[in-house]
FIZA-453456 format. One line per field, with one value per residue (C-alpha): chain; residue number from 1; residue in one letter; x, y, z. Coordinates in pm, 1 decimal, padded with zeros to 6 digits. Each point is the difference from the previous one (the first is absolute). Example, Ala and Ser with C-alpha at 12.3 -4.5 7.8 and 13.67 -1.06 7.14 Angstrom:
# FIZA-453456
kette: c(A	A)
nr: c(1	2)
rest: c(A	S)
xx: c(01230.0	00137.0)
yy: c(-00450.0	00344.0)
zz: c(00780.0	-00066.0)
This chain:
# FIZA-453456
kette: c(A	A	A	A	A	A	A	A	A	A	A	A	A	A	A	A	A	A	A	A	A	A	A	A	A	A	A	A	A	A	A	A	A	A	A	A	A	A	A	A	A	A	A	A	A	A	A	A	A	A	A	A	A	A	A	A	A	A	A	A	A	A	A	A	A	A	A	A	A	A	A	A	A	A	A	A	A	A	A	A	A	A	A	A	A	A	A	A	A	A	A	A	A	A	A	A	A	A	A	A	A	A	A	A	A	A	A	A	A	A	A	A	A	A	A	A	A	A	A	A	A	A	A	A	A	A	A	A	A	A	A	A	A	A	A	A	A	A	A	A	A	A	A	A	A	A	A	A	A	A	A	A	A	A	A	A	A	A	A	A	A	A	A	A	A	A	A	A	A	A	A	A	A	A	A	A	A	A	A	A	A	A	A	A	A	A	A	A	A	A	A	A	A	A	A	A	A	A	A	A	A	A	A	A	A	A	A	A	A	A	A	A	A	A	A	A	A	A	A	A	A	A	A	A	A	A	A	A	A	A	A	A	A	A	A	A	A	A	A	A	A	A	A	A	A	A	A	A	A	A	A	A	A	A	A	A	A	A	A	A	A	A	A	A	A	A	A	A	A	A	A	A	A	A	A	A	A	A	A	A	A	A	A	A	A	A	A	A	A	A	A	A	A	A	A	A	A	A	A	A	A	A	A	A	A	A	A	A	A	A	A	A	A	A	A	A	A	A	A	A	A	A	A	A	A	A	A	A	A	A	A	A	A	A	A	A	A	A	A	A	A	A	A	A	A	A	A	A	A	A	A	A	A	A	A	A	A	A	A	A	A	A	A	A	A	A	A	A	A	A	A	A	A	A	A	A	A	A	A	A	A	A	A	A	A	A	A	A	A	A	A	A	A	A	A	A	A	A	A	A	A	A	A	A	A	A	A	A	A	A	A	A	A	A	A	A	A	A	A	A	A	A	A	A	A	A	A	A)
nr: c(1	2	3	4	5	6	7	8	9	10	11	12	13	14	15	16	17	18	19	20	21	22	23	24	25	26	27	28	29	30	31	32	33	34	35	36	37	38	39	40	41	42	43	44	45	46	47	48	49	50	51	52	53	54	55	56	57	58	59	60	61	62	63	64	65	66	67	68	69	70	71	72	73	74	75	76	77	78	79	80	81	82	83	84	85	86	87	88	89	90	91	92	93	94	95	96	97	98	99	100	101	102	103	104	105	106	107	108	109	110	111	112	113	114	115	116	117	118	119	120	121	122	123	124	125	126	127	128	129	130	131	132	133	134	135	136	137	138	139	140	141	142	143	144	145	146	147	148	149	150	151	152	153	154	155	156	157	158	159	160	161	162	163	164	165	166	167	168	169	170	171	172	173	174	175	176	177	178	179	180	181	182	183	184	185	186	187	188	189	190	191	192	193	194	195	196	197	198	199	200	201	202	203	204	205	206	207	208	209	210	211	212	213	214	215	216	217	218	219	220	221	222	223	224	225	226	227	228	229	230	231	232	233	234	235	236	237	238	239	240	241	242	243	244	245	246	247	248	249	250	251	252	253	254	255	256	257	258	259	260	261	262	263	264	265	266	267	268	269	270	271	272	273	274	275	276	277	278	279	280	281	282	283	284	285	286	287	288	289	290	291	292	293	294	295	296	297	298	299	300	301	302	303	304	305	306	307	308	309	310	311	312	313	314	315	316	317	318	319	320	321	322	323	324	325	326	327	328	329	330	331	332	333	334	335	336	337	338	339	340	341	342	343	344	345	346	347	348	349	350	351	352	353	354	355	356	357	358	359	360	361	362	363	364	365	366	367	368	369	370	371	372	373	374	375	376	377	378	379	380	381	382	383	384	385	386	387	388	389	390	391	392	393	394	395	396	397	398	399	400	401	402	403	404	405	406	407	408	409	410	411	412	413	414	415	416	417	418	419	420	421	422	423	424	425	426	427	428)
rest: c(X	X	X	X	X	X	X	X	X	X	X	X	X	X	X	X	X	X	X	X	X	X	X	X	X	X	X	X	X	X	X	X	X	X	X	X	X	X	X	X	X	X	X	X	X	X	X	X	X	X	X	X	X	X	X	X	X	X	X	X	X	X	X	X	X	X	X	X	X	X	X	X	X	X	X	X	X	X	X	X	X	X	X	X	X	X	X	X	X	X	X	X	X	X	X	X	X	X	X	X	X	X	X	X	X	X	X	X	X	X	X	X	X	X	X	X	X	X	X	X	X	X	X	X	X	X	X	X	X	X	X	X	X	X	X	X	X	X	X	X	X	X	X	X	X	X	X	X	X	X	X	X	X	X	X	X	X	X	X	X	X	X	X	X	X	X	X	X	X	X	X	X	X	X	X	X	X	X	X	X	X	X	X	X	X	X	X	X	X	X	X	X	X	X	X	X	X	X	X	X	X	X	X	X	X	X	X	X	X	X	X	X	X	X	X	X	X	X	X	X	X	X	X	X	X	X	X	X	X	X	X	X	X	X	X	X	X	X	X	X	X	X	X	X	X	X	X	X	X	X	X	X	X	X	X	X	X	X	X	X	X	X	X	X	X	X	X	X	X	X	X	X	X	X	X	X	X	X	X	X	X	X	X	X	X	X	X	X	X	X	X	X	X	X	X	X	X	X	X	X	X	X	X	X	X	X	X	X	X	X	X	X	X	X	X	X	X	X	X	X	X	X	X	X	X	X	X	X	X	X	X	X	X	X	X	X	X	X	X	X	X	X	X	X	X	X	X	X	X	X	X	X	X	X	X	X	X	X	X	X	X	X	X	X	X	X	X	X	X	X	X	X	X	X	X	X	X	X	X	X	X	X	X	X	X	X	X	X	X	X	X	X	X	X	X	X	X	X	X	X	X	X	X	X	X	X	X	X	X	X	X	X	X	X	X	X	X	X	X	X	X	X	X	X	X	X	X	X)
xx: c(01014.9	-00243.1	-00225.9	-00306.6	-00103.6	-00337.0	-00278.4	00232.4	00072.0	00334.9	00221.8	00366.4	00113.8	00340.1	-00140.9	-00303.8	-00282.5	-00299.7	-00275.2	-00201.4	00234.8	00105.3	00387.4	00147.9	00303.5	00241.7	00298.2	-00058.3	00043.9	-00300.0	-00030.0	-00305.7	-00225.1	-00350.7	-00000.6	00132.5	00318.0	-00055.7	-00066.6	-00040.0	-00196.7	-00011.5	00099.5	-00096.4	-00257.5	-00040.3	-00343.5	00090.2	-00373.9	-00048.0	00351.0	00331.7	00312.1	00315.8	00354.7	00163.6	00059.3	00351.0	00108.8	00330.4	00021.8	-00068.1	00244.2	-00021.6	00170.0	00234.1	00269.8	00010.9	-00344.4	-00200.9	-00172.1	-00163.8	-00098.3	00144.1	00044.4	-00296.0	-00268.8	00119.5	-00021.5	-00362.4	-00109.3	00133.3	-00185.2	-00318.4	00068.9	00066.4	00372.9	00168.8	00336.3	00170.4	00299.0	00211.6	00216.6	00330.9	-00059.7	-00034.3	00244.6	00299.6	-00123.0	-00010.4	00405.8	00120.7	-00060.5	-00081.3	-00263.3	-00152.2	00016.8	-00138.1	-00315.8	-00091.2	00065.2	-00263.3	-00187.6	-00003.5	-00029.9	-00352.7	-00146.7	-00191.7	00014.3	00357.0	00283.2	00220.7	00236.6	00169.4	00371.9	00126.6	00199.7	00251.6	00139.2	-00201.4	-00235.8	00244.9	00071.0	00389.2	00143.6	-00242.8	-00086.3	00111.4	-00292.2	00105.4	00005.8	-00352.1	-00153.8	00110.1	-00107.6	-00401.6	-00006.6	-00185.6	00105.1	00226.2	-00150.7	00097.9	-00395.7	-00082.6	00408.1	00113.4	00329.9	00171.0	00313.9	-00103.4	00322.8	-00126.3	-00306.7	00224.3	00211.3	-00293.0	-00196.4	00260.5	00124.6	-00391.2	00027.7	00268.0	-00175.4	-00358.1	-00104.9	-00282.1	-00000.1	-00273.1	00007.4	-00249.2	00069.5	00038.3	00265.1	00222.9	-00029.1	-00299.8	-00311.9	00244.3	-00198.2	-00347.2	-00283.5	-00280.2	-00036.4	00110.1	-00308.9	-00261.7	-00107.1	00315.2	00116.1	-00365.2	00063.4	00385.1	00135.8	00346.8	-00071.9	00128.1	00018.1	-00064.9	00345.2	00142.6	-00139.2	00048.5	00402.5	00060.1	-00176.3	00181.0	00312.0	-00089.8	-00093.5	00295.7	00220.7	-00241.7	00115.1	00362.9	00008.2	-00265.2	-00156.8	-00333.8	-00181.5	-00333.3	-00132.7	-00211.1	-00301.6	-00031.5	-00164.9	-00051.2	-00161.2	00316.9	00202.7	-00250.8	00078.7	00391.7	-00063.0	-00244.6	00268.4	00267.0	-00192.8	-00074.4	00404.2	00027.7	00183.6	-00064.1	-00220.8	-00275.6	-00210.1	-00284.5	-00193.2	-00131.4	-00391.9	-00063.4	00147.0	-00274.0	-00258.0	00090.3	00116.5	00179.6	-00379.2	-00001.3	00239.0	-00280.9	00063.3	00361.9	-00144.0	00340.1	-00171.5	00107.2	00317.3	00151.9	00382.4	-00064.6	-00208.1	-00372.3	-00027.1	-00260.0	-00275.8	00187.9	00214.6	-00236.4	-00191.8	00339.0	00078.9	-00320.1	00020.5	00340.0	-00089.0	-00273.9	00195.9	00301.0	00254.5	-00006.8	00062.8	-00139.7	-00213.1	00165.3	-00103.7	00317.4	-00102.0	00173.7	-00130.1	00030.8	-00052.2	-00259.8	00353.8	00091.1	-00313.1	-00220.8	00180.8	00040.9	00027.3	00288.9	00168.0	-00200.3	00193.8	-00115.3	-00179.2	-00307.6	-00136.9	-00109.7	00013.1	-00322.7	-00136.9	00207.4	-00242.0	-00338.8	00209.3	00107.1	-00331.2	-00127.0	00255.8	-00141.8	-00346.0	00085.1	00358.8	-00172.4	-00221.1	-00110.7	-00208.3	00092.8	00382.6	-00030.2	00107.2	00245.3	00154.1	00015.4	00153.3	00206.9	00205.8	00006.0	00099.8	00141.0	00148.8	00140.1	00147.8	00151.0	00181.8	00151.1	00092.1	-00230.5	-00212.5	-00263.0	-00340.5	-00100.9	-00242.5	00177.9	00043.7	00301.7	-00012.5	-00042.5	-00316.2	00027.3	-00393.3	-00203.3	-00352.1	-00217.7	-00351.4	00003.4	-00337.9	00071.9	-00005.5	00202.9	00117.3	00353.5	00025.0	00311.9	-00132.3	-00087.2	00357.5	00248.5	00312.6	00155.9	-00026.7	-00305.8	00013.0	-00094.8	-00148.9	-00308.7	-00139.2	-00338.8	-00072.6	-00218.8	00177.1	-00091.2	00147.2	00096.0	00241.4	-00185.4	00255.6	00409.6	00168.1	00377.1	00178.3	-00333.9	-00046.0	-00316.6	00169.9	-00271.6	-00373.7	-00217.7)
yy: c(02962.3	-00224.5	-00202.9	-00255.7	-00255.6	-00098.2	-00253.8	-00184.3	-00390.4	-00039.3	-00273.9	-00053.2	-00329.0	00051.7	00023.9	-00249.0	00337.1	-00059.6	00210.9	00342.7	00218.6	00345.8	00111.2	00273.0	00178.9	00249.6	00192.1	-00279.1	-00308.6	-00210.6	00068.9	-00222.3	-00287.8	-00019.8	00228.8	00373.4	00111.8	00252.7	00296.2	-00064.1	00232.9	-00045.0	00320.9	-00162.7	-00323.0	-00228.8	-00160.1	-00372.4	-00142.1	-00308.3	00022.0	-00228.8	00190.7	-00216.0	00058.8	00214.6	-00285.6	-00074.9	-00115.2	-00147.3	00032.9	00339.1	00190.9	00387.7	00053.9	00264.2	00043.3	-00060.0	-00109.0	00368.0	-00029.9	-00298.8	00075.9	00238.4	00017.6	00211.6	-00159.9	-00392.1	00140.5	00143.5	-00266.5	-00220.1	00192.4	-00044.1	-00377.2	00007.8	-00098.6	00206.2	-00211.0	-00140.2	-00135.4	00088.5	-00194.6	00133.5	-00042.3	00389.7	00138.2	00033.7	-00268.9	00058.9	-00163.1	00362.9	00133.5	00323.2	-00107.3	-00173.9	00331.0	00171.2	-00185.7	-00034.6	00375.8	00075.8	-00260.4	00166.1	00288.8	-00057.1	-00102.9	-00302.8	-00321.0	-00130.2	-00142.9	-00270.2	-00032.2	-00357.2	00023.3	-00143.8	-00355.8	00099.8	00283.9	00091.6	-00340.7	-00120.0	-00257.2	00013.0	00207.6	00005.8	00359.9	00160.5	-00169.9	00126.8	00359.5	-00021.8	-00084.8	00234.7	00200.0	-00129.5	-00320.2	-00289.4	-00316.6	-00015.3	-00140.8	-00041.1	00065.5	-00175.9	-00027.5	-00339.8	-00100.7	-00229.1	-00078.2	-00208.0	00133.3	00344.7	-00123.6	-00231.1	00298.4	00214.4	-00215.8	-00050.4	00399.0	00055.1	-00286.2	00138.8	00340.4	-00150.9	00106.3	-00137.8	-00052.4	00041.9	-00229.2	-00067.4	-00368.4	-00038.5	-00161.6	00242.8	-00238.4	-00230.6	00240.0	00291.0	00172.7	-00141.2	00209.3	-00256.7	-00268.7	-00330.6	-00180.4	-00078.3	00344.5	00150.9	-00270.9	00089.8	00389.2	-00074.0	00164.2	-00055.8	-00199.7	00033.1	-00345.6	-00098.0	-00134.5	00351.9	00043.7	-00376.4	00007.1	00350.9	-00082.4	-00340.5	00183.0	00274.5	-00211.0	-00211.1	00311.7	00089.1	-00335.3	00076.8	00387.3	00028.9	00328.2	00064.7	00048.5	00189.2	-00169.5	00242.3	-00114.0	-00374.3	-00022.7	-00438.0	-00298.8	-00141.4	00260.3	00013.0	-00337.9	00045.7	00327.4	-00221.4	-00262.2	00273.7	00174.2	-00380.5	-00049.2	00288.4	00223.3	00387.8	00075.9	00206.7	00046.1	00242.8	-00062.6	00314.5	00074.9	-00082.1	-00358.4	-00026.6	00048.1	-00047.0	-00248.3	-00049.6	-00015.6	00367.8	00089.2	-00051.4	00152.8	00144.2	00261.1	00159.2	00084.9	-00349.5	-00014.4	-00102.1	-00033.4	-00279.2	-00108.1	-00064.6	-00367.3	-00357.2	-00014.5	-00244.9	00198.1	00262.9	-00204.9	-00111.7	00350.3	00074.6	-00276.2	00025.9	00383.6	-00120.8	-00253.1	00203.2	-00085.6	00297.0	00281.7	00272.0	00168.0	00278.1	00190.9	-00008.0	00365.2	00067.2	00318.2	-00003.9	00315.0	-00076.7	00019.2	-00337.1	-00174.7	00059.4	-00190.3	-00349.0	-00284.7	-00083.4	00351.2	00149.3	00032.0	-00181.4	00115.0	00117.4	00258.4	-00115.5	00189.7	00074.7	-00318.3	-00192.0	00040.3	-00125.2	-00272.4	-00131.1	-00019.1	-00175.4	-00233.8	-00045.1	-00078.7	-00245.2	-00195.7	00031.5	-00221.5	00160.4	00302.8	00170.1	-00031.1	00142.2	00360.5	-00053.6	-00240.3	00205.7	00334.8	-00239.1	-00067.8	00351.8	00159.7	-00137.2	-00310.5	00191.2	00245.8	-00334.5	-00071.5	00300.7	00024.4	00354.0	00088.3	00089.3	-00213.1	00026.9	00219.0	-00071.2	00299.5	00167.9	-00052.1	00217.6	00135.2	-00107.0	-00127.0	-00134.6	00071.6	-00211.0	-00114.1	-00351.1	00008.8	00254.2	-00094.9	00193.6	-00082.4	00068.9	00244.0	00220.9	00308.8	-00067.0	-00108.5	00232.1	-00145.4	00063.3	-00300.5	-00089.2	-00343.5	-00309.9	-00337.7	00083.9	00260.6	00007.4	-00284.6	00125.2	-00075.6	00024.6	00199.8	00370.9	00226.2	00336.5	00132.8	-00059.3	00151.5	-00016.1	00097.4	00107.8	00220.4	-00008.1	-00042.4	-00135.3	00073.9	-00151.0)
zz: c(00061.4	00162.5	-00223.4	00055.1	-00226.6	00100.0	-00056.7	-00277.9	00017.8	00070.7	-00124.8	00091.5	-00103.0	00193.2	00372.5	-00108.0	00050.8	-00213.1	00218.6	00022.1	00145.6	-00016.2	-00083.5	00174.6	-00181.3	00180.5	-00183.3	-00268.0	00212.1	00115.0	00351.2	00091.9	-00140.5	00073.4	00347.7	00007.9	00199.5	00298.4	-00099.1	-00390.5	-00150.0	-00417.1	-00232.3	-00301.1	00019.8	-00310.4	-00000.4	-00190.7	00078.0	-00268.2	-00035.5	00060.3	00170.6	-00054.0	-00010.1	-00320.9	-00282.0	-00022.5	-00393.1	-00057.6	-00353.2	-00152.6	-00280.6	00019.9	-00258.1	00124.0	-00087.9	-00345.9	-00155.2	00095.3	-00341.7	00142.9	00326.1	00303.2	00352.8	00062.4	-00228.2	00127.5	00355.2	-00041.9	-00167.0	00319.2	00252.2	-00221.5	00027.8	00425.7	-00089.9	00265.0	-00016.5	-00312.3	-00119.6	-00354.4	-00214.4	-00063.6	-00421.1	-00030.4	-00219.7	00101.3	00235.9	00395.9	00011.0	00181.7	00334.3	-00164.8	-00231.0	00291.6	00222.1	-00277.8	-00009.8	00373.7	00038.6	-00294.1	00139.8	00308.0	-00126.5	-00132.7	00337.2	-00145.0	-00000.7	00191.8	-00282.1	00030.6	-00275.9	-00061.9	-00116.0	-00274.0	00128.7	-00334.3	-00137.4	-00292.6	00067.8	-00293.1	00227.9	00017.7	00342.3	00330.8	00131.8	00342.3	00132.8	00368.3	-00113.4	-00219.8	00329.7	00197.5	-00285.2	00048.6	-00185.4	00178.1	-00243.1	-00295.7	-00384.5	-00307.2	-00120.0	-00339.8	-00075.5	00043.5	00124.7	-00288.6	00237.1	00304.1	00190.9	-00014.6	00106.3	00358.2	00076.6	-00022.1	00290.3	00153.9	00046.2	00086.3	00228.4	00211.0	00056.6	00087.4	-00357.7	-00214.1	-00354.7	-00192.9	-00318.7	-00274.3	-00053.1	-00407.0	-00210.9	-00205.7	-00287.6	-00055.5	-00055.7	-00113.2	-00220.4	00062.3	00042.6	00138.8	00185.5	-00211.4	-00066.3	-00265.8	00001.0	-00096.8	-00232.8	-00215.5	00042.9	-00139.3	00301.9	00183.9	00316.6	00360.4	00161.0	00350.8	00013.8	-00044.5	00340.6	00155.9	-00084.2	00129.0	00332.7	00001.6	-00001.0	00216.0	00290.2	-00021.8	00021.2	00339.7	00095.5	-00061.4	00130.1	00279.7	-00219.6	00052.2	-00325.8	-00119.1	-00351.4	-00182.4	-00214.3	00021.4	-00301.5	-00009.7	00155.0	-00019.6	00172.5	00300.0	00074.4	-00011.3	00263.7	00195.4	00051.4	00037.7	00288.3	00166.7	-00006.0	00198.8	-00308.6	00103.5	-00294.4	-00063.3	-00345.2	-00163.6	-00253.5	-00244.4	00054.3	-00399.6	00045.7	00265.9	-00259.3	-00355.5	-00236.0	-00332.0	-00167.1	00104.3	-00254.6	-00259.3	-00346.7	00093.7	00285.9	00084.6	00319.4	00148.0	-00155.3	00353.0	00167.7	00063.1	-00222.6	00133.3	00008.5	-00035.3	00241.3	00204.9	00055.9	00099.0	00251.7	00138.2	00127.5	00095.0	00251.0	00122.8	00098.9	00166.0	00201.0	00052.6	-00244.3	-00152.4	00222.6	-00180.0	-00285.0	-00201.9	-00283.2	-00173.4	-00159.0	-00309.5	-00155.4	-00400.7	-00229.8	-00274.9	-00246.9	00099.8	00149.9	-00370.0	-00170.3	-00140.4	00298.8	-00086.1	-00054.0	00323.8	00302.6	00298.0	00314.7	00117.3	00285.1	00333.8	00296.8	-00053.5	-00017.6	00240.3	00320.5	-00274.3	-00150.2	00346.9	00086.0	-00287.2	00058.3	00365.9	-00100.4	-00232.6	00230.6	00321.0	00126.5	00306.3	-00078.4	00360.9	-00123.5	-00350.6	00086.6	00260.6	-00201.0	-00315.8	00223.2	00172.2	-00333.1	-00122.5	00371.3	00248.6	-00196.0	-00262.7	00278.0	00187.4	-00332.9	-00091.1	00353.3	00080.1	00337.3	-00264.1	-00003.4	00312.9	00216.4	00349.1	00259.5	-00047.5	-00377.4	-00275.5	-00086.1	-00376.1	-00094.7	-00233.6	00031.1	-00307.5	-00052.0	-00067.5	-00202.9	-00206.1	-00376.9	-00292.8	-00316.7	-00128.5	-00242.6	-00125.8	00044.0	00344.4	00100.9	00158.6	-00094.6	-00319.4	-00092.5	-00150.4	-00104.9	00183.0	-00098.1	00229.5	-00197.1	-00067.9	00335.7	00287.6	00333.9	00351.9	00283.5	-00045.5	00277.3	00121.0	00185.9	00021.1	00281.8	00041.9	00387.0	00073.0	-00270.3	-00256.4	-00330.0	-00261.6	00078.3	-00276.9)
């Protein structure tokens, strides 16, 4: 299949191309930038005139909820709902249940994954059996059965020996660990951020500390073992600053930050909107402004959307009794660029930056060849106009999960066409 994308403005942060140019596709690798190859003549031509063509999104934080939470969300809806967002490579925690800690279960999902012929899957093991925390997994046989990072997701790890031989096993085999940084004590049981806010609203806080002491222990077990670590969700002022030190050392770490933290506050919580009930917890607008400007000067490597899809069962509820999480696939490319308009002080630099963090430096983390448009790579694209205003509603969402902070805010930037290996996948 030969296929031309034509008249579009293409933007590939990775090889530095912000121009007019054409993109020339062949079996569903990009064969050619800007000038034809001899004897190219197009099958199939996509006319992207007012439009931006960039590399598929790549998300390192989405739950699919399979196996194990189907009543919440499935393979098939989470998957459509990422090809209406231009997210054309993600990344799963292993809290499924039973959680990703088998080669099998792994196995399982790529092959449906693959299966479906969407969006491309990669599944992160769990770093113990269960995630209780106790006995480390086969780590060498979970990769070879597709995982690209091993994580304990939201489940702490109360014995810091686990947490040494773990680095130090993932060390040895060129692994990386992926680690939200929170205290299994202080915060245990919070639901906000602690502050004024949640001391008037009589809710359980989460302090900053919870985060500060975990990543204070973290990278002095880098320091010890040599691992190389991925933090997921900074979610603090403070914690920035530890990472920006940690990365000045020389420490191999990387960090995200979720595309809500980006944007919202504590104050969003209002009167008890379940909505933003948050892991972790949205927090003050220091913080907020913090990791807006440490993804804007690198610190942060990436945006994710951290999509958690949650039935209308356990998201209507009172804050305190609703479980967390919010959908975001669909809103990670809008949200990014919000964020750009409002972190990035050059207006030339506003989109590349913003597709820079949610391609080809979220692909550099998770260590994928995804994110980029070079020749010879594959044909996964993102095709969006950047002017394009629409307002988040439920009923216009795909995934099966409906609820979301953002609902009812009018954001910029909407995809028109995903295609993955070359194929057109989501046509809106």
């Amino acid at each position: 299949m030969k296929l031309q994308i034509t008249n579009g403005r293409l933007i590939d942060p990775a090889n530095q191309i912000d121009a007019k140019q054409d993109l020339f596709i062949i079996d569903g690798k990009v064969a050619a930038i800007g000038k034809a190859p001899a004897g190219f003549v197009a099958e199939q031509k996509i006319d992207a005139s007012g439009l931006i063509v960039a590399p598929g999104l790549v998300d390192l934080s989405v739950r699919l909820r399979e196996p194990g939470y189907e009543y919440k969300a499935t393979l098939e809806s989470e998957l459509q709902a990422a090809l209406a967002g231009g997210v054309t490579s993600l990344v799963c925690p292993p809290d499924t249940d039973p959680a990703l800690d088998e080669p099998g279960l792994v196995e399982m999902l790529v092959h449906r994954a693959r299966s479906l012929n969407q969006s491309h899957v990669y599944p992160l093991g769990a770093l113990t059996i269960a995630l209780k925390g106790h006995e480390l997994t086969e780590m060498a046989e979970l990769t070879e059965a597709g995982c690209v990072g091993f994580s304990q997701a939201e489940h702490a790890i109360q014995d810091t020996t686990v947490l040494l031989r773990a680095m130090q096993y993932a060390q040895t085999f060129g692994y990386t660990v992926w680690l939200r940084p929170q205290d299994p004590h202080l915060g245990k049981g919070g639901i906000a951020h602690s502050g004024p806010l949640a001391s008037r609203l009589g809710l359980a806080g989460v302090p900053v500390t919870s985060e500060t002491i975990a990543l204070h222990t973290i990278f002095e077990l880098m320091r010890s073992t040599g691992a190389r670590v991925h933090l997921c969700r900074l979610s603090s002022a403070d914690g920035i600053a530890l990472v920006r030190v940690a990365k000045a050392e020389g420490l191999p770490v990387t960090c995200d930050v979720g595309a809500h933290h980006l944007h919202l506050t504590d104050a969003d919580i209002g009167f008890f909107d379940s909505n933003a009930r948050m892991v972790p917890p949205l927090r003050s607008q220091r913080d907020r402004e913090a990791i807006c400007a440490a993804v804007a000067d690198g610190t942060v490597d990436a945006i994710c959307s951290d999509h958690t899809p949650v039935d209308d069962d356990e998201k209507l509820l009172p804050f305190g009794e609703a479980s967390p999480g919010a959908t975001g696939l669909e809103l990670l490319l809008s949200l990014a660029l919000k964020w750009a308009d409002e972190s990035v002080a050059q207006a030339n630099q506003r989109l590349s930056q913003a597709l820079s963090r949610i391609t080809v430096d979220a692909a550099r983390v998770a260590g994928l060849t995804a994110g980029q448009l070079s020749v010879g790579s594959a044909a996964d694209i993102c095709i969006f106009n950047p002017d394009t205003m629409w307002t988040v509603q439920a009923s216009a969402l795909i995934s099966q999960g409906k609820h979301t902070p953002f609902l009812g805010y009018e954001l910029q930037g909407q995809v028109h066409t995903t295609l993955v290996a070359g194929r057109i996948v989501f046509q809106r």
